[in-house]
ZAMARGU-4260 file (C-alpha; in steps of 0.2 Angstrom, whole numbers, plus 5000, padded with zeros to 4 digits):
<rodrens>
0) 4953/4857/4986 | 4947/4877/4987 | 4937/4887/4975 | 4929/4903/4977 | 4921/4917/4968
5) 4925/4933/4975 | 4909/4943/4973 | 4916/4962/4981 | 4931/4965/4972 | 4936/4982/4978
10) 4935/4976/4997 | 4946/4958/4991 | 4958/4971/4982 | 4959/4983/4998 | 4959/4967/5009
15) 4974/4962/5000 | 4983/4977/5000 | 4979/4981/5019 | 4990/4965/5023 | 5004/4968/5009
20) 5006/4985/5016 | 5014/4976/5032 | 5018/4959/5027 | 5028/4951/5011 | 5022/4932/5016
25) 5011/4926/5025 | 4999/4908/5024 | 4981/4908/5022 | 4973/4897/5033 | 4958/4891/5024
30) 4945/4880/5030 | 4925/4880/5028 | 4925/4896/5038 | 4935/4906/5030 | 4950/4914/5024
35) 4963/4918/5040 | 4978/4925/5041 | 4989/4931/5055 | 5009/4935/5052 | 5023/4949/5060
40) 5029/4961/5049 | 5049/4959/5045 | 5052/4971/5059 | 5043/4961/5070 | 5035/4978/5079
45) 5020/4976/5072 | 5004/4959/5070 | 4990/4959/5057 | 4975/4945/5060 | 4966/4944/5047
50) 4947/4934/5045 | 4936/4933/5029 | 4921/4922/5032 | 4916/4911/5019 | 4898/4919/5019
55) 4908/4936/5011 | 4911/4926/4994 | 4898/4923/4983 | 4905/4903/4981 | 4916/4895/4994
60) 4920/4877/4993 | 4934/4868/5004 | 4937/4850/5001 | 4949/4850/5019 | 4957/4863/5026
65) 4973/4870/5017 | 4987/4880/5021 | 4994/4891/5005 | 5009/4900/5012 | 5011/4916/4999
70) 5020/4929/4991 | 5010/4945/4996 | 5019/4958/4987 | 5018/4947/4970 | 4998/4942/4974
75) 4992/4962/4979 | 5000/4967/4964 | 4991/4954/4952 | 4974/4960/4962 | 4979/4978/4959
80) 4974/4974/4939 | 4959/4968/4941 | 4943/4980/4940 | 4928/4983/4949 | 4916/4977/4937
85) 4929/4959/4936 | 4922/4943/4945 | 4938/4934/4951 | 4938/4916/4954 | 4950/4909/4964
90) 4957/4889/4968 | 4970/4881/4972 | 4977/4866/4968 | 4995/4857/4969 | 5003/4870/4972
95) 4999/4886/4963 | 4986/4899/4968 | 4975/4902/4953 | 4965/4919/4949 | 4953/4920/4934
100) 4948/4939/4933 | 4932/4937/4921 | 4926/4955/4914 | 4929/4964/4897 | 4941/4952/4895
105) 4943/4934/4904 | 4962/4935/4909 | 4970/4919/4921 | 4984/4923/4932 | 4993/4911/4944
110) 5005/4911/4958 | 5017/4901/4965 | 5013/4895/4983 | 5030/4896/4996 | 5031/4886/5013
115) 5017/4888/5023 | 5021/4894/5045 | 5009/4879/5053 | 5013/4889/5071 | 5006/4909/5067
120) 5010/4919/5080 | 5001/4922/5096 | 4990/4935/5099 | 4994/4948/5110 | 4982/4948/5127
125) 4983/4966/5133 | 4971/4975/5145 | 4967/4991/5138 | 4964/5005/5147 | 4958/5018/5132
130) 4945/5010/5118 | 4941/5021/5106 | 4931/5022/5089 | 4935/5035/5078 | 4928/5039/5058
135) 4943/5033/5048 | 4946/5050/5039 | 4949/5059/5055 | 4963/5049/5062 | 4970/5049/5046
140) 4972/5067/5043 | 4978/5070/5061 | 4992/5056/5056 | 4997/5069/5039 | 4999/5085/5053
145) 5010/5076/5065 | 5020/5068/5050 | 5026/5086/5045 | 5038/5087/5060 | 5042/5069/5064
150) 5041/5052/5060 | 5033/5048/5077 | 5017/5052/5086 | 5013/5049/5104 | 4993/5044/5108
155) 4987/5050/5122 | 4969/5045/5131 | 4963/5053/5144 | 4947/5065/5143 | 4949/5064/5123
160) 4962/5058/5112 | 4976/5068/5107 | 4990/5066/5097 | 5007/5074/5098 | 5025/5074/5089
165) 5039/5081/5093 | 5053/5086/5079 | 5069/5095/5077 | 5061/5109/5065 | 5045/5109/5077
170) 5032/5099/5086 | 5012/5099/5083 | 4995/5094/5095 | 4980/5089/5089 | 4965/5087/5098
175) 4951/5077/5092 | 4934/5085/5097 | 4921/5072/5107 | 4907/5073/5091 | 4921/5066/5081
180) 4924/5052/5093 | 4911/5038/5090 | 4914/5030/5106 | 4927/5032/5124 | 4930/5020/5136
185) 4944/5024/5148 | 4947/5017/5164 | 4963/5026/5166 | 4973/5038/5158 | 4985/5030/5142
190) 4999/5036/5132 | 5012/5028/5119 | 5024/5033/5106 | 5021/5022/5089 | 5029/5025/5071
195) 5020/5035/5058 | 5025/5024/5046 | 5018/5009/5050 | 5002/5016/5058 | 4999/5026/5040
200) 5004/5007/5033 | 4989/4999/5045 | 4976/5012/5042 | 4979/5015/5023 | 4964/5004/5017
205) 4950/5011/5033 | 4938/5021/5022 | 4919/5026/5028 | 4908/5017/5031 | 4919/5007/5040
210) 4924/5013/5061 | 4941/5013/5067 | 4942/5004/5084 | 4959/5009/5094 | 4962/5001/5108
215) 4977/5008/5119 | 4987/5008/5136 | 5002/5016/5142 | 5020/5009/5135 | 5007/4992/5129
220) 5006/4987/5110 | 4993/4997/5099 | 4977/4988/5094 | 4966/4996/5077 | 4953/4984/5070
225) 4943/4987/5056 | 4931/4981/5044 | 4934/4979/5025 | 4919/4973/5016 | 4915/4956/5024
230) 4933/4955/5030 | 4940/4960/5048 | 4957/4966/5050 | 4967/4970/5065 | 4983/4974/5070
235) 4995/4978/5085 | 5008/4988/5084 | 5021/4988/5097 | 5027/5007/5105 | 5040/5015/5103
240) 5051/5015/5117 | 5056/5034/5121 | 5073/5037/5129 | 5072/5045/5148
</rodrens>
């Protein structure tokens, strides 16, 4: 019904964890395109859209398309054992996801599938104000500063990008300078308030060579997008609603 051979491992093993980070199941909608898959986290504050064209495997065969609802914490942690050097070849048939990590060692794993969503969740359609793109590292370390006083950070857009978070032992401003900034668009000023939590979950696999893209309006869901190897991953993140 499905076979592939997964020729980057390391971007299949970050893909995987980019979505567990956020999601404990989730269904792989999987036809002769690709891999996609879009699910709320439990919170239901934040979305991740995942997409993994068929042309990022080295084989990709699809009988019909197939939904295989799945454990994520259970399949990132069998994707955590495999190495860079493995191939992993993956199918599925009846109703188990199986892996074959072929390497030093040829070693066959295989998952039980769980009941696939047919509706996923909409995608939000938001008019943002702010787009911004951004070397991964730098946003990054400015999420480690303002974590030090709270577990919030407010994003602000206007003649640059600023983040700021305010605490009870403290508070802390950082301005990111314009030659760090890829690219600003702003049509009008834009500021939120988002949890550190999830977005240090969101961009924990973003690694050069790949480019942040933020997109951002006042009080309106966050967007970041991101490429992982072949893969895309996006997320929105809905604010944090501040008290008057």
């Amino acid at each position: 019904m499905f076979k592939a051979i997964v020729h980057d491992t390391k971007s299949w093993r970050n893909s995987i964890d980019a979505i567990a980070a956020l999601i404990d199941e989730g269904t792989f909608q999987i036809d002769e395109s690709g891999i996609k898959l879009r699910a709320m986290d439990p919170s239901q504050i934040a979305l991740v859209d995942f997409i993994l064209p068929g042309k990022g495997f080295e084989k990709f065969e699809v009988q019909k398309p197939v939904s295989i609802g799945i454990d994520l914490i259970e399949l990132s942690k069998i994707t955590k054992r495999s190495k860079p050097e493995d191939k992993i070849e993956l199918s599925f048939e009846g109703s188990r996801l199986k892996m074959v990590f072929r390497g030093e060692t040829t070693r066959n794993f295989s998952l039980s599938v769980i009941e696939a969503s047919s509706t996923p969740p909409r995608e939000p359609k938001i008019d943002f104000t702010a787009e911004i793109k951004i070397i991964p590292n730098i946003i990054k370390e400015a999420l480690k500063d303002a974590e030090l006083v709270s577990n919030h950070v407010a994003l602000s857009a206007d003649k640059g990008l600023t983040l700021n978070s305010d605490g009870d032992t403290g508070s802390v401003s950082i301005s990111l300078k314009e030659d760090k900034i890829l690219s600003m668009s702003i049509t009008s000023p834009a500021r939120a308030v988002f949890s550190l939590d999830h977005l240090n979950n969101i961009l924990k696999e973003a690694e050069a060579p790949s480019v942040v893209s933020l997109g951002l309006k006042t009080d309106a869901p966050l967007r970041v997008e991101y490429a992982i190897g072949d893969a895309k991953v996006v997320y929105y993140l809905a604010p944090r609603i501040e008290s008057a």
